[in-house]
C-alpha positions as CSV (number, residue, x, y, z in Angstrom):
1,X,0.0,0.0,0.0
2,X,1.3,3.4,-0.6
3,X,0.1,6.7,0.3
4,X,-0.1,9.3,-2.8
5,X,-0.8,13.5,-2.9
6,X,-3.3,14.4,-5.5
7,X,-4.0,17.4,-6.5
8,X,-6.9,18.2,-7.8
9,X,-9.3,21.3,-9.2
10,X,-12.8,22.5,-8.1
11,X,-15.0,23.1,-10.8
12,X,-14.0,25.6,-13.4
13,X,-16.9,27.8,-15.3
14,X,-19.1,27.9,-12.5
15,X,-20.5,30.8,-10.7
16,X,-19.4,31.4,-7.5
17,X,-16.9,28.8,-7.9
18,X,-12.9,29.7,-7.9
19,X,-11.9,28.7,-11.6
20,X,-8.9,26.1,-9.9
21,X,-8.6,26.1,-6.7
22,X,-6.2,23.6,-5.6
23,X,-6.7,21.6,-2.8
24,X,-4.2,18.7,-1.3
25,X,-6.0,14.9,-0.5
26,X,-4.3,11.4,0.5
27,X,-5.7,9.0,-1.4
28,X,-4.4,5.2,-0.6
29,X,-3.9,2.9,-3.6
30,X,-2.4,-0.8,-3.9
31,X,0.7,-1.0,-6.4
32,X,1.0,-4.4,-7.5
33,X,4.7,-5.8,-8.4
34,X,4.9,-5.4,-12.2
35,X,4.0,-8.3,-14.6
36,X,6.5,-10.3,-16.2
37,X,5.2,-9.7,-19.4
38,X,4.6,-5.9,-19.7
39,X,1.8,-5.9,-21.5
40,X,0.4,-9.1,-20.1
41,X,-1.3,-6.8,-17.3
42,X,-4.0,-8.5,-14.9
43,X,-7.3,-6.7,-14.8
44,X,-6.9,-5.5,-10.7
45,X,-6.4,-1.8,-12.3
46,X,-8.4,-2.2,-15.6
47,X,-11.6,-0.3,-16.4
48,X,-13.6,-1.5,-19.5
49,X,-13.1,-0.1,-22.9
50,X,-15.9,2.7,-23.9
51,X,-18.2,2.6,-27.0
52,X,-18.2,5.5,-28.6
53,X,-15.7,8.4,-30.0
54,X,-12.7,8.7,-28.1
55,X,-12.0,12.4,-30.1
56,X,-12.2,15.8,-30.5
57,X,-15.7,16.0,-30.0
58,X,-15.8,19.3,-28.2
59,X,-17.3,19.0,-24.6
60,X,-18.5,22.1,-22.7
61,X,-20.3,20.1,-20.0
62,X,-21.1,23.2,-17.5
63,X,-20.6,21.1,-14.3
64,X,-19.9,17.4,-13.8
65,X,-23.1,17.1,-12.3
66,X,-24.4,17.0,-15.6
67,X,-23.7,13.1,-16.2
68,X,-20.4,13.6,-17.2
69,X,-16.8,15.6,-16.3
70,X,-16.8,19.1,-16.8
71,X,-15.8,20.3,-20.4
72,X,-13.8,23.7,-21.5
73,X,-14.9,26.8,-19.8
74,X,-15.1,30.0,-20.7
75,X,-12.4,32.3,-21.9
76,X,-11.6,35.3,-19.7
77,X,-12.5,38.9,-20.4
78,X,-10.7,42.1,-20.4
79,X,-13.1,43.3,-17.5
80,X,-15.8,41.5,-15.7
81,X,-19.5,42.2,-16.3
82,X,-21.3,43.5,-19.6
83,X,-19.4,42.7,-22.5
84,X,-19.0,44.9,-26.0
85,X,-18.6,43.5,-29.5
86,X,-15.5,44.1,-30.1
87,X,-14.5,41.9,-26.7
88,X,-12.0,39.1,-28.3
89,X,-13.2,35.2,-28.0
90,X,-9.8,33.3,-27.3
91,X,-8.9,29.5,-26.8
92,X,-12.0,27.1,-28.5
93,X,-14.9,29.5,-27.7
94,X,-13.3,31.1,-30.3
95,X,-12.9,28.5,-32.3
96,X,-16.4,27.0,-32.1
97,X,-18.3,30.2,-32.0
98,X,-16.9,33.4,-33.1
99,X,-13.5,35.6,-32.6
100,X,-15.4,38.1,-30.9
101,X,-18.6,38.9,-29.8
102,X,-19.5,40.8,-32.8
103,X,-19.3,37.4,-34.6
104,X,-20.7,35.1,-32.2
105,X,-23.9,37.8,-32.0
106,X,-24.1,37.1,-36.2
107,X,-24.9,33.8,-35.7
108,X,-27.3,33.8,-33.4
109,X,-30.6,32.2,-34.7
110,X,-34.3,32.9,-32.9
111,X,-36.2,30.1,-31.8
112,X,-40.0,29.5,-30.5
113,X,-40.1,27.3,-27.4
114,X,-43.2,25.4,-27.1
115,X,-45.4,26.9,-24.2
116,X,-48.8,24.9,-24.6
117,X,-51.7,27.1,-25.4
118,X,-50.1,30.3,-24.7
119,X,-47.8,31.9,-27.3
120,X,-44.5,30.4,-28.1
121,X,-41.6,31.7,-26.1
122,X,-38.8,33.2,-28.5
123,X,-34.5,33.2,-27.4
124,X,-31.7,33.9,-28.8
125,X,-29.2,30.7,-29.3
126,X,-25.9,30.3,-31.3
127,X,-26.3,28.7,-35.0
128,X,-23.6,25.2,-33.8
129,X,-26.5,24.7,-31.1
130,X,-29.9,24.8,-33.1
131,X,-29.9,21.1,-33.3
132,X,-29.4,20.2,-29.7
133,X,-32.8,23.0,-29.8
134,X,-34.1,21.3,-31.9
135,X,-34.2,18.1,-30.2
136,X,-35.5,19.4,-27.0
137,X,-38.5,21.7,-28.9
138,X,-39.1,17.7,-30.5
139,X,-39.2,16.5,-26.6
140,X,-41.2,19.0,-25.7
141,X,-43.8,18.9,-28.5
142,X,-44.4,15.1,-27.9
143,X,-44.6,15.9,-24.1
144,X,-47.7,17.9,-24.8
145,X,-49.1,15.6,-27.3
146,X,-49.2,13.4,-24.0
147,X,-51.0,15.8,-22.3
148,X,-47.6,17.6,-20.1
149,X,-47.3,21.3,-20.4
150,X,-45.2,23.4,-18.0
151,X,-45.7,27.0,-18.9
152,X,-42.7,29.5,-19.3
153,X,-42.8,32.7,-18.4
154,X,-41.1,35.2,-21.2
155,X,-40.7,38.1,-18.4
156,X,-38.3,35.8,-16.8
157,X,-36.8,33.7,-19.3
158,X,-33.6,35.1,-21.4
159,X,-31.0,33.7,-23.2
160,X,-28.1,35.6,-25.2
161,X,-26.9,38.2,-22.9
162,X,-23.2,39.5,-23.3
163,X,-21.3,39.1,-20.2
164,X,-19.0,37.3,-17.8
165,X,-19.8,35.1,-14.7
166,X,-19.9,37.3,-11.3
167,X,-17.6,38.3,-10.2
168,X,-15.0,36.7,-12.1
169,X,-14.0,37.7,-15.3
170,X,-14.7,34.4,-17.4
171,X,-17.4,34.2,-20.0
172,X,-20.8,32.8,-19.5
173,X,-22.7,30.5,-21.5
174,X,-25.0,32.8,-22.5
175,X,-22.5,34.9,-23.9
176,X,-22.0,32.0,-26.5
177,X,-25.7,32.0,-27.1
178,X,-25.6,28.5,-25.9
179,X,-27.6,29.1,-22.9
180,X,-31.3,29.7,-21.8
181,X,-32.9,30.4,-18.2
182,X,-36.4,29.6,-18.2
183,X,-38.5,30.7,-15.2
184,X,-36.1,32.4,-13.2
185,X,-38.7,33.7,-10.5
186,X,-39.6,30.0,-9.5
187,X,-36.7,28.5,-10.3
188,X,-33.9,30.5,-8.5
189,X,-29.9,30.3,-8.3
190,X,-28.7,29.3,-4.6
191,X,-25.4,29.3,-3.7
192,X,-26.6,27.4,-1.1
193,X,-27.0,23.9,-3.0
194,X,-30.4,24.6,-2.1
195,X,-32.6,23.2,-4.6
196,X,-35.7,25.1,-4.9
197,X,-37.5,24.4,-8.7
198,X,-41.5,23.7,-9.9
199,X,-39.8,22.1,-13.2
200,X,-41.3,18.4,-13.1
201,X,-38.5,15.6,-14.1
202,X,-39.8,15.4,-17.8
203,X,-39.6,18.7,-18.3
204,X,-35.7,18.7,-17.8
205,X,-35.2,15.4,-19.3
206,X,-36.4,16.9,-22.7
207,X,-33.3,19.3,-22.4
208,X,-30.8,16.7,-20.7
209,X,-31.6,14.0,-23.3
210,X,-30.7,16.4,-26.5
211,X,-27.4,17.3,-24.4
212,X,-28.1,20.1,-22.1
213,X,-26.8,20.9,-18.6
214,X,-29.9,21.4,-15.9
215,X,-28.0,24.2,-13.6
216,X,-30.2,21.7,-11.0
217,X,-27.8,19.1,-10.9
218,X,-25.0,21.1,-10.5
219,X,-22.8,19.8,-7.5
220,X,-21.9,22.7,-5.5
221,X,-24.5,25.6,-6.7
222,X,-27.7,25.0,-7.8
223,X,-29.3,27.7,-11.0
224,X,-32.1,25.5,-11.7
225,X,-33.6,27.9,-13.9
226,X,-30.8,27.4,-16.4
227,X,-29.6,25.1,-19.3
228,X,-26.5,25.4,-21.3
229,X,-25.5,23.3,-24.2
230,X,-23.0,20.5,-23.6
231,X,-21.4,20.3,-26.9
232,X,-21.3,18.1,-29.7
233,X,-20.7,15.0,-27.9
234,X,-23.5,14.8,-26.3
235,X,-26.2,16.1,-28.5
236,X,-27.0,12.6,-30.4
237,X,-25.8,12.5,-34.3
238,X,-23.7,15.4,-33.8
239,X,-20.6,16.0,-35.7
240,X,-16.9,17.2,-34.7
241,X,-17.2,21.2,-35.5
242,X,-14.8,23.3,-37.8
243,X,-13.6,26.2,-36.1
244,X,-14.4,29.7,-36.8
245,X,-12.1,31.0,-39.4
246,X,-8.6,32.7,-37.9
247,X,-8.3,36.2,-37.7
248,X,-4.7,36.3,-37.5
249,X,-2.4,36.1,-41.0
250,X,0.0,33.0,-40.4
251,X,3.3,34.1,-39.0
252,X,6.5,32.2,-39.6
253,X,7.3,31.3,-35.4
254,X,10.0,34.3,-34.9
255,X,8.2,35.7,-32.3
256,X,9.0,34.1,-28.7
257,X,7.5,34.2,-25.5
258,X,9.7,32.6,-22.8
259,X,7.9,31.7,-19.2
260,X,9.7,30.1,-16.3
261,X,7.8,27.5,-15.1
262,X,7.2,25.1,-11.5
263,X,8.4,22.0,-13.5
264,X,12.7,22.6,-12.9
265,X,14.0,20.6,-10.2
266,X,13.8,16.9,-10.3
267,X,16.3,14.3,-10.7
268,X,13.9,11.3,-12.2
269,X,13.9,10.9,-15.6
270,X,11.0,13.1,-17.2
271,X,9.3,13.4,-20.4
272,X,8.0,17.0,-20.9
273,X,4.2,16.9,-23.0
274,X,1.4,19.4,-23.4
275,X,-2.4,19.1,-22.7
276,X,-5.2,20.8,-21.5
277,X,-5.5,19.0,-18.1
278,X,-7.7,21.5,-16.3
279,X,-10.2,22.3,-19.1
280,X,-10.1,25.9,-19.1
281,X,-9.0,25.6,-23.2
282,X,-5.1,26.5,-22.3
283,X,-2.4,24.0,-23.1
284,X,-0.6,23.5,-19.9
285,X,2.9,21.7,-19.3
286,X,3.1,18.2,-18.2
287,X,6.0,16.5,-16.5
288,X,5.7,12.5,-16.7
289,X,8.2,11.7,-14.4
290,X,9.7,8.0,-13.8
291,X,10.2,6.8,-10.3
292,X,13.3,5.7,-9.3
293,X,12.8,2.5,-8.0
294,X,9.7,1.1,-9.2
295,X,9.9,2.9,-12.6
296,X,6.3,3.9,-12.5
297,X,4.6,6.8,-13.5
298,X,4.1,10.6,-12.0
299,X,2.6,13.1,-14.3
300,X,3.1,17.0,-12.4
301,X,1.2,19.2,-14.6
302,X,2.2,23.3,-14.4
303,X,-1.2,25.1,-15.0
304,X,-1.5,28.3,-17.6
305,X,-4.2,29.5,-15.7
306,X,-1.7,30.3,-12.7
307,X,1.0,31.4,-15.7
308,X,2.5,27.9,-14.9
309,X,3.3,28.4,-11.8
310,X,1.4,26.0,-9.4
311,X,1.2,21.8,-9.8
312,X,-1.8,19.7,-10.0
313,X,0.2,15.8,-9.6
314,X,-1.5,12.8,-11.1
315,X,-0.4,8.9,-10.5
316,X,1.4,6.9,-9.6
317,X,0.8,4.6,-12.6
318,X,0.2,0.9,-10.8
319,X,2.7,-0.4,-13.3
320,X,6.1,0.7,-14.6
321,X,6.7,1.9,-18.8
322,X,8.3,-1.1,-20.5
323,X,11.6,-0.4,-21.6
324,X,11.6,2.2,-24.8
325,X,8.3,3.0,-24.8
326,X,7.0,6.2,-25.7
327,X,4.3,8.5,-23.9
328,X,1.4,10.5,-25.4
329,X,-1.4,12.2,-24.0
330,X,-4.4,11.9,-25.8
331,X,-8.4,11.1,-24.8
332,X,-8.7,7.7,-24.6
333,X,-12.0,7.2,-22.9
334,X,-14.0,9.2,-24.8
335,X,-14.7,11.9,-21.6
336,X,-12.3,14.7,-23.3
337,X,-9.3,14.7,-21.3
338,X,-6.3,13.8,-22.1
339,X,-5.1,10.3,-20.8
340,X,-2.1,9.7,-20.2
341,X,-1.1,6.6,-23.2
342,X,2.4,4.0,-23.2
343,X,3.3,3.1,-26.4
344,X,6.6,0.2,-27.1
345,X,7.2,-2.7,-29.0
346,X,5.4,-5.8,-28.2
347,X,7.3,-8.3,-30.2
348,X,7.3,-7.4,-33.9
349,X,4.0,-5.0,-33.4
350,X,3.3,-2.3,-31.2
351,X,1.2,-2.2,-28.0
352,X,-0.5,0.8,-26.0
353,X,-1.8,0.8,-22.5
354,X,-3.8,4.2,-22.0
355,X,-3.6,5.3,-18.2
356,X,-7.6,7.5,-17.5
357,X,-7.1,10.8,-16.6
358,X,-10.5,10.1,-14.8
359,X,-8.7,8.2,-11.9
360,X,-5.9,9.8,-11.8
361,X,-3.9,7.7,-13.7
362,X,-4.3,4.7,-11.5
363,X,-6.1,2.4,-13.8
364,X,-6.4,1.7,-17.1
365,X,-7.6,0.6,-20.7
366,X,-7.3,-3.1,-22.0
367,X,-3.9,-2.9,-23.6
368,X,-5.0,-2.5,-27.3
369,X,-2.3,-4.6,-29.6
370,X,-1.9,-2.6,-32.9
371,X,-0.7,-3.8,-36.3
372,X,2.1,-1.0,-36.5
373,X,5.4,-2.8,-37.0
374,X,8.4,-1.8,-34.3
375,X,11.7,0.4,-35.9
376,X,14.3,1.5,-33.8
377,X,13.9,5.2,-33.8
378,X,10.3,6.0,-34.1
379,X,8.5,9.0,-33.2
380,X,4.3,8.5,-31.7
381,X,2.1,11.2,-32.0
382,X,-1.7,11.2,-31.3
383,X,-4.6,13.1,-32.7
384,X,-7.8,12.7,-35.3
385,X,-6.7,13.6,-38.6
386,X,-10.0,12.5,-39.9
387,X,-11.9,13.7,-37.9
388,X,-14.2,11.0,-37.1
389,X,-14.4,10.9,-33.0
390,X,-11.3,8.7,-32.5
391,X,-7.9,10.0,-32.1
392,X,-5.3,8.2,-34.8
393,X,-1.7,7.2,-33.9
394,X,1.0,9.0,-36.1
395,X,4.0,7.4,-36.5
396,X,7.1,9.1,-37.8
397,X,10.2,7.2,-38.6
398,X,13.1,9.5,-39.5
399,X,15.1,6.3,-40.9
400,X,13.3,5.6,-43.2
401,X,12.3,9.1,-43.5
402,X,8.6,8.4,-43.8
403,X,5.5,9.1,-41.9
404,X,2.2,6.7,-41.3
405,X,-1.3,7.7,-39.3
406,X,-3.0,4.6,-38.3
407,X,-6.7,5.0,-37.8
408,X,-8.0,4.4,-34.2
409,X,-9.1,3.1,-31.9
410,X,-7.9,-0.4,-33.1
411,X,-4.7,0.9,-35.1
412,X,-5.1,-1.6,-37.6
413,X,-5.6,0.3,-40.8
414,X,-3.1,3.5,-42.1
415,X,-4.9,6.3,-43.3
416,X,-1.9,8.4,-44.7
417,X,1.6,7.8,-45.7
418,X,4.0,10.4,-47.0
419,X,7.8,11.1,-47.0
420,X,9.5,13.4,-45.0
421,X,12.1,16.2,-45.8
422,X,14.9,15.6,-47.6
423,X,18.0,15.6,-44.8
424,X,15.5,14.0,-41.8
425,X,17.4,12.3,-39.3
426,X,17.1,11.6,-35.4
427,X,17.9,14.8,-34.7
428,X,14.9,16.5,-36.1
429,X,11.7,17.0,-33.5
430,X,8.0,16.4,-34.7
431,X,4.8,17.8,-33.2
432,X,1.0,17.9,-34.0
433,X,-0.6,21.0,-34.7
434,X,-3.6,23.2,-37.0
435,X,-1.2,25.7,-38.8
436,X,-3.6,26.6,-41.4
437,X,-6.9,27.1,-38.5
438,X,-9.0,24.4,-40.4
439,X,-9.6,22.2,-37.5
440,X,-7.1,19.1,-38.8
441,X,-3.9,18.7,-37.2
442,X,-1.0,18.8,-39.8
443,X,2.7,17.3,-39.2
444,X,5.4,19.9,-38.2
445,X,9.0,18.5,-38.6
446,X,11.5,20.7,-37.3
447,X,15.0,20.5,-38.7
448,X,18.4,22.4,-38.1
449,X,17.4,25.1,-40.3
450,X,13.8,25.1,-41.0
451,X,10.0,24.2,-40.2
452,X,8.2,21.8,-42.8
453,X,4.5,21.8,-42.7
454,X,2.7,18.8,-43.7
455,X,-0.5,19.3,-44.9
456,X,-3.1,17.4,-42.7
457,X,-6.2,17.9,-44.8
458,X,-4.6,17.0,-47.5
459,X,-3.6,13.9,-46.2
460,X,-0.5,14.7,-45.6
461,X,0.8,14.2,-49.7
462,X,2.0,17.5,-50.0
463,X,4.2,20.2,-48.0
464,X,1.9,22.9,-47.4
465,X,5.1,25.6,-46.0
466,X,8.7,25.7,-45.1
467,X,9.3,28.3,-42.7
468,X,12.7,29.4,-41.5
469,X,12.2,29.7,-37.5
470,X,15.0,30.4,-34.5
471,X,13.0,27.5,-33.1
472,X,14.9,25.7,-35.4
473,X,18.3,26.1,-33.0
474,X,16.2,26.2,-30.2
475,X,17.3,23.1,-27.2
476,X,14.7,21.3,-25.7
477,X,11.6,19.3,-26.5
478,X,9.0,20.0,-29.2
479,X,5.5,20.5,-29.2
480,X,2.5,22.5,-30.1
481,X,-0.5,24.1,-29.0
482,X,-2.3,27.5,-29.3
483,X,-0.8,29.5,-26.9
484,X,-2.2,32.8,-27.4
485,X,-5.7,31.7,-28.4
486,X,-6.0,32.7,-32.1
487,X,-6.7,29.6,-34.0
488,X,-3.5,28.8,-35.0
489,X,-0.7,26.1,-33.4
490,X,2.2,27.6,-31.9
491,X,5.4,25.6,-31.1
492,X,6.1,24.8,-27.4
493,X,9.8,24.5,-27.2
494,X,10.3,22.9,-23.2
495,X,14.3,23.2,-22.2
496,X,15.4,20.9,-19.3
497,X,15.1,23.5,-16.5
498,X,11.1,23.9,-17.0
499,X,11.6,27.0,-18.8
500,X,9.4,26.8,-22.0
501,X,9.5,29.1,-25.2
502,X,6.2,29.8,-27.2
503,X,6.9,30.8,-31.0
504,X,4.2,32.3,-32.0
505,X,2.2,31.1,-35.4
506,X,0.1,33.6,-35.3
507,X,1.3,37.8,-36.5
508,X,0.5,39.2,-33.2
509,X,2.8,42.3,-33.3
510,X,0.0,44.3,-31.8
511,X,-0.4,42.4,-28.5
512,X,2.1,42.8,-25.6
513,X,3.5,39.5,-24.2
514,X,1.3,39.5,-20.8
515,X,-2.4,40.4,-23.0
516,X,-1.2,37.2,-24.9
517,X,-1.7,35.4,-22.2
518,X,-4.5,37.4,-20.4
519,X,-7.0,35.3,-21.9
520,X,-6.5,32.0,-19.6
521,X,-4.2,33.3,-16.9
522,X,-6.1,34.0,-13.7
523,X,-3.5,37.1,-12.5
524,X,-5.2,38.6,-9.1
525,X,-8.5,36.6,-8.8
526,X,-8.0,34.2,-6.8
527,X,-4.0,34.4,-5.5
528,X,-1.9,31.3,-5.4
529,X,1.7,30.9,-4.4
530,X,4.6,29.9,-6.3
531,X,4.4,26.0,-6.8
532,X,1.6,25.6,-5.3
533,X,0.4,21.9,-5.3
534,X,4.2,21.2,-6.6
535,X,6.2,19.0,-4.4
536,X,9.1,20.5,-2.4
537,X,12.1,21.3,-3.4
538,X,15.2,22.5,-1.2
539,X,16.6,23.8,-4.5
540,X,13.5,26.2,-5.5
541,X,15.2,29.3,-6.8
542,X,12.6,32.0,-5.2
């Protein structure tokens, strides 16, 4: 039996909840001796396999009291309060439903809600969540055909209304148009957790079974007059959405914005990745450390809500990485988050193992055994490059200077081949990111001298830019993310002391470093200290 510190994060996107507040538990877990075979792992620590996409479906589940873990929040606003048009939309709000506000505001589309024999009841909702609308004016229309009517009020229902959460500065749902309070007056927001509501149960089923949030079942508030829209992947027959197109002209990664982060320190061996593990639509840093010892696995995230200063630690792993094997983050499970995925040669093939983000990395998938043949030297990356709700494996083999993606979730079937640059070797670094703002992740090999861009949406069979970068000379490990929230990838480069460089892909020569990031760091709202959540260390330089 061993003891463990977790870290872990209140609810985000809430009102009247701090955004991430960290808080310290002791959880106790067995760690089993590791199997002979390392992929031959017993089911003590297994959970079973889910059905459906494991993707990019976006999730905006407003609390996880809605059936589900809490999606992205909100991006944060200049001010808090009433919002103007011209108020930027950063991170995936942008991307899903306008730039700005003056965009998201021209697609808004009115709707009647069904109200019996009283006059329809007209809001205001975004265009991307008419058919989740839809379904629940179909619910409600065969309710009343069966004789249920619950009459809404117009005085006190609203929808689209321009502002951030009180008193915090990130946006609300209905700032999106993807929310609608119906009957405030008898249906009142407690921050209590007092319940109070005259909704009857089939009244909010019709919302929660077309994939809406009832405030009601939120765990730590209760606004049971409200419902917000939960995203694609739970609104039934939905597809993945393209983003919103960029407003930024490409730019060619000169640009560099260098943060000190809480991750320098430890003397374990450590692979450096990036993910959104806190769901508030900013890539943070992720430290997946080895134990010395048992050789399993740590992951220390540094959060970009707190600039990357403060921790939120996940694991230990219940097993140990076999030898060589490579670590992705990626969702798995198909709850958005990104688990935490070891993938090595088993045999002549290779094998993953996908450790859930949802139990902090204590348990796992059934090891899925893929048809990708082993080579010395080869590169994993994970994402959906076709977009169909499971994330593909991208394999990248600078020897033979060719790259494969291998459709998921069984791996057994490549979707794309191509070639790589002339003068690839081991030396070069590959990453996953949109560099053209369409939505599909494209191959970014990063040589000596240059960036290539390999075009994902066009399957990857032709070179889409070559871009001469100082992350070229740049030390450390590569990756990519949007960093500044425009739509477009920007390359992570992570040195060995924490410290992480962000070359922007985006021409933002009209935005100072700190509004860059103003969009997901929390600054004076809620204070935290410097590696906070982090574990000690004697050698901490402030």
């Amino acid at each position: 039996m061993v003891a463990l510190a977790a870290v872990s994060c209140s609810g985000p996107g809430l009102p009247g909840v701090d955004p991430v507040a960290a808080t310290t538990t002791t959880v106790t877990i067995d760690m089993p001796a590791a199997p002979v075979d390392p992929w031959a792992l017993p089911s003590t620590h297994q959970v079973p396999a889910p059905s459906g996409p494991r993707g990019p479906l976006q999730s905006l589940t407003e609390s996880p009291g809605c059936d589900g873990p809490q999606g992205i929040r909100g991006p944060y606003a200049v001010g808090e309060g009433r919002l103007f048009d011209s108020e930027t939309v950063s991170g995936p709000w942008g991307d899903y439903f306008g730039r700005n506000l003056a965009e998201v505001r021209g697609h808004l589309v009115a709707m009647e809600l069904p109200n019996g024999d009283a006059r329809p009841v007209r809001v205001f909702v975004h265009e991307r969540a008419v058919p989740a609308l839809d379904q629940v004016i179909a619910n409600l229309l065969r309710e009343e055909e069966a004789g249920n009517v619950y009459h809404i009020d117009p005085a006190t229902t609203s929808s689209f209304f321009p502002a951030t959460i009180p008193p915090k500065r990130y946006m609300s749902f209905h700032a999106m148009g993807i929310a609608i309070d119906v009957n405030s007056a008898s249906n009142p927001f407690r921050d209590d957790n007092t319940l109070i509501t005259d909704m009857p149960a089939w009244f909010v089923a019709a919302w929660t079974e077309a994939g809406w949030c009832w405030g009601g079942a939120w765990q730590d508030i209760k606004d049971p007059m409200h419902f917000s829209w939960r995203g694609p992947r739970y609104t039934p027959g939905y597809p993945a959405l393209a983003p919103m197109p960029v407003r930024t002209d490409p730019a060619p990664f000169g640009r560099a914005v260098t943060v000190a982060t809480a991750l320098a320190g430890s003397d374990q061996p450590t692979t450096t990745l990036v993910a959104d593990v806190d769901r508030d639509g900013a890539p943070d840093l992720v430290a997946v450390q080895t134990q010395t010892g048992t050789g399993r696995l740590e992951l220390l995230a540094a959060l970009a809500v707190h600039r990357f200063d403060s921790c939120w630690a996940m694991g230990p792993t219940p097993y140990p990485a076999p030898p060589g094997a490579t670590l992705v983050l990626a969702d798995a499970d198909g709850d958005a988050r990104p688990d935490l995925w070891v993938i090595g040669p088993d045999g002549e093939t290779v094998s993953i193992v996908a450790y859930t983000h949802a139990t902090g990395h204590t348990a796992h998938l059934p090891v899925v055994e893929t048809a990708i043949p082993t080579s010395p030297g080869i590169v994993f990356l994970a994402d959906d490059l076709d977009r169909d709700g499971f994330v593909d494996l991208w394999v990248v083999d600078p020897g033979a200077a060719r790259a494969e993606v291998w459709a998921g979730p069984e791996f057994t079937v490549p979707l794309a081949s191509t070639s790589l640059p002339t003068g690839v070797d081991r030396t070069w670094r590959f990453a996953l990111g949109d560099r053209g703002g369409d939505g599909i992740p494209d191959l970014l090999a990063l040589g000596p001298d240059d960036l290539t861009v390999l075009d994902g949406a066009g399957g990857l069979a032709s070179t889409e830019e070559e871009v001469t970068t100082p992350a070229s000379a740049s030390l450390g490990t590569l990756h990519a993310g949007d960093f500044d929230g425009d739509g477009r990838a920007d390359l992570y480069v992570i040195a060995g002391d924490g410290t992480v460089s962000v070359y922007l892909g985006g021409d933002r020569t009209d935005v100072a470093d700190d509004s860059l990031m103003s969009w997901f760091l929390e600054k004076d709202d809620q204070p935290w200290e410097y590696r906070q959540g982090c574990p000690s260390d004697p050698r901490d330089p402030r």
